[in-house]
Structure formats: C-alpha cells, structure tokens
N, C-alpha and C positions, 0 to 999 in steps of 0.2 A: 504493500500500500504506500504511495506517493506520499512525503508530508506536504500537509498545506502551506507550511509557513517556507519562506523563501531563502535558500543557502544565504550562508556567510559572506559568501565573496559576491553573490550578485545584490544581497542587502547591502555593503558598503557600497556594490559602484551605485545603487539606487542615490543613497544617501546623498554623496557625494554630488549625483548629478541635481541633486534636489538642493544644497548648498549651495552650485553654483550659479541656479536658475533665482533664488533668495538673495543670494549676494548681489544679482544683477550687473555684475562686470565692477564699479567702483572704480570709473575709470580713471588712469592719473598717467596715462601716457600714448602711446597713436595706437590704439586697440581697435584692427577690423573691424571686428565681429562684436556687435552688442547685443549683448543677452538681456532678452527681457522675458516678461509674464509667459513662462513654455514655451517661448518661440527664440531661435536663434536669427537674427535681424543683423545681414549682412549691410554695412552700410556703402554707397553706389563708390565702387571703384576702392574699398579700402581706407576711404577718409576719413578723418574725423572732423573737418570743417566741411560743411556744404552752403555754396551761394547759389541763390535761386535766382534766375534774369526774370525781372518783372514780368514780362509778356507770358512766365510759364507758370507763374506764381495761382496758387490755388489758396482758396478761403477756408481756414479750419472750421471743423465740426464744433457744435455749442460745447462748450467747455465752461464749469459752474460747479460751484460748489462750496459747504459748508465753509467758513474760514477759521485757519488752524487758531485762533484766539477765541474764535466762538460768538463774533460778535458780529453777525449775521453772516451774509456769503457773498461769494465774488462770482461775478458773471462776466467774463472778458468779453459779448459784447456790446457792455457797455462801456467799453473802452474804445471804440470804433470812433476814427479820425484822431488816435494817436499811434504813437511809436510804441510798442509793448515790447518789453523783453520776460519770457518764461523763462524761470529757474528750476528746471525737477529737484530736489537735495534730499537729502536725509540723515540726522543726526548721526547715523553710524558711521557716513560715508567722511574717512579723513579727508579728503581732496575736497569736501563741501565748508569744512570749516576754516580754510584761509581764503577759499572762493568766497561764503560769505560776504565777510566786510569789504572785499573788494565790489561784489555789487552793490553793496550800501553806498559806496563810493562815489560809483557811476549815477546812481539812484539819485543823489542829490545833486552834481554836477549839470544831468541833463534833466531832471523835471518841471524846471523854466521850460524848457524849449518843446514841451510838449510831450515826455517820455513817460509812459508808468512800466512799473515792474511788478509784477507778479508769481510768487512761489506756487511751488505743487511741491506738496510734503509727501513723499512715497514709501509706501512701506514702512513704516515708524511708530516708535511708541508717542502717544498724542502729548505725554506731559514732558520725556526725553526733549521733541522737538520745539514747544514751548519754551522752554531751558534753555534751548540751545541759541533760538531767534532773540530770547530778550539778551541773553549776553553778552549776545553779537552787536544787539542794539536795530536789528532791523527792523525799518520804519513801515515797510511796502509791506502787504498782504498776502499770506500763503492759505490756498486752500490745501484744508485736513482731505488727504485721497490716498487711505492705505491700501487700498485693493489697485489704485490705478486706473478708474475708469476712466480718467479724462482725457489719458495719455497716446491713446488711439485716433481721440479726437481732433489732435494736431496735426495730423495727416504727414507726418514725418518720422524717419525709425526711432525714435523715443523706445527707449528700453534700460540706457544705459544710467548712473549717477554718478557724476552730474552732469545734468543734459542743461542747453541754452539754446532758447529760440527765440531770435528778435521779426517780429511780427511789423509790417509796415502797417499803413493807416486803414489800411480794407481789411485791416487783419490778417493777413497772408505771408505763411511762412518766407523771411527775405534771406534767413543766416541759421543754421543751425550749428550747434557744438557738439560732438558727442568726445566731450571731455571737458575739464577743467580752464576756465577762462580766467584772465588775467586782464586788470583793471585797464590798462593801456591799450589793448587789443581790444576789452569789450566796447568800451566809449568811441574809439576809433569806429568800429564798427556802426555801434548805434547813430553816432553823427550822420553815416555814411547816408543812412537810411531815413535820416530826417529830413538831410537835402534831396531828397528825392520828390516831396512834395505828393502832393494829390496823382500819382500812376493813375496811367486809365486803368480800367477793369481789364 
C-alpha cells in the first residue's frame, strides 16, 4: 500500500519551491526572471528597466484599495491628470528599506509639479508595515494588499519587490523597475514624464 503522505526529498523540493514563490525574488540586482503569485514572469528581453513609447502605452486596470493606515482607501483613479509613481515594498524586503526614504525624497521634491506616489504593501504583516512606513516617515499612501490583487491590474510583470511604476497622466504605465531604485535615477525619470504633458490617447 502507497503512503499518502509525500517522501522527504520531494516535501523539501515542494517547500522550497513554495519559499521561493513567498519570497517573490526580493530583488537587489539585474534579476530576469521575477517571481510572482505561482507564476514565473519572465521580464521582455531580460530587463529590469522597461520604457514604454507613448503611442504603445496602455491604461491600467482599477487598482483600489483599503489604505495601509486605515484611514479610508486609495483609488489611483482618482489620480488621473497627474504623474503617479507605484511603489510594490514590503517590510521584509531589505532593498525596500533604503529604497524607502529615497522615495520620500523624490515625493517631496516633485509634488509641486504635479506628482503623487503611491505604495502597494505586498505580502506583509499589516502592523510590521505600519512600523516600518512611520519610521521611515513616509508621507504618500500605501494601500494594505496582502494577497496582491491589485498587482495584475497594472498590466505590467509586477511580481517582483521592489517593483516601480511611474504612470503618466492617463494613467498609463511610462517606466517600470523590476528592482531597487535610486533617488537620482527615480526623479530623473519622473521629470522625464512630466515634460511630457497631456500625450494623446
């Protein structure tokens, strides 16, 4: 008679492969391949920067949700006819916690000029990442989304943390990161996409 329960060696590599998929890559250097929710999400050519040319630029899915403070919820688009940068993080992820306050940075820098930012807290304990934003001092709003639904809804391979998506004014993915940004490089960026003005559709 077969047992039911599952050998040694195929329980770890299970484990294992279940760690990896939880861990979701934690990116902090030029990583292919981002792992997300069951899916292996090859990103196009190997990158970890992607620029999108206006004319190919597609408008994200409703993306909403609770916010990580509790103090009601953030609807991105009611952000529509600004410059938005998403942040995926999550307090586990080391490469999130010097990322942070470099967003907070940029955050104040460019919200004269028409920029919001906005968190998606992935995967996380809800009062860990409370802790982690007030220490940081971040000012912008993260919505609480442990399971990730939203994350599909930005029509870009989102999987990895920590991910960066600067959204033009139609809302429409312009830049994404699939790794760790840096204050100088983010800003640069985000300028880029505020001279851009009003794109047609």
């Amino acid at each position: 008679m077969r047992s039911r329960f599952p050998r040694p060696a195929a329980l770890t590599g299970a484990l294992a492969l279940i760690g990896v998929l939880l861990l979701t890559g934690c990116a902090t250097g030029d990583d292919a391949v981002v792992r997300g929710q069951g899916n292996v999400i090859v990103a196009p050519g190997g990158q970890t920067v992607i620029h999108y040319p206006v004319d190919e630029r597609k408008p994200i899915g409703p993306v909403s949700g609770e916010r990580l403070d509790g103090d009601g919820t953030v609807d991105l688009n009611s952000y529509k006819g600004q410059v938005v940068v998403v942040n995926v993080w999550a307090s586990w992820c080391p490469p999130c916690r010097k990322e942070a306050t470099e967003l907070e940075a940029v955050y104040q820098q460019t919200k004269d000029r028409g920029v919001a930012f906005v968190g998606i807290n992935f995967r996380d304990n809800r009062s860990a990442a409370s802790d982690f934003a007030t220490d940081r001092g971040l000012t912008y709003p993260s919505i609480y989304d442990y399971g990730g639904r939203n994350l599909k809804a930005l029509g870009v391979p989102v999987g990895a943390v920590p991910t960066t998506v600067i959204l033009d004014r139609q809302l429409r993915p312009a830049v994404v990161y699939l790794k760790a940004i840096g204050e100088k490089e983010l800003r640069e960026q985000v300028l880029q996409v505020v001279a851009e003005g009003d794109s047609p559709q």
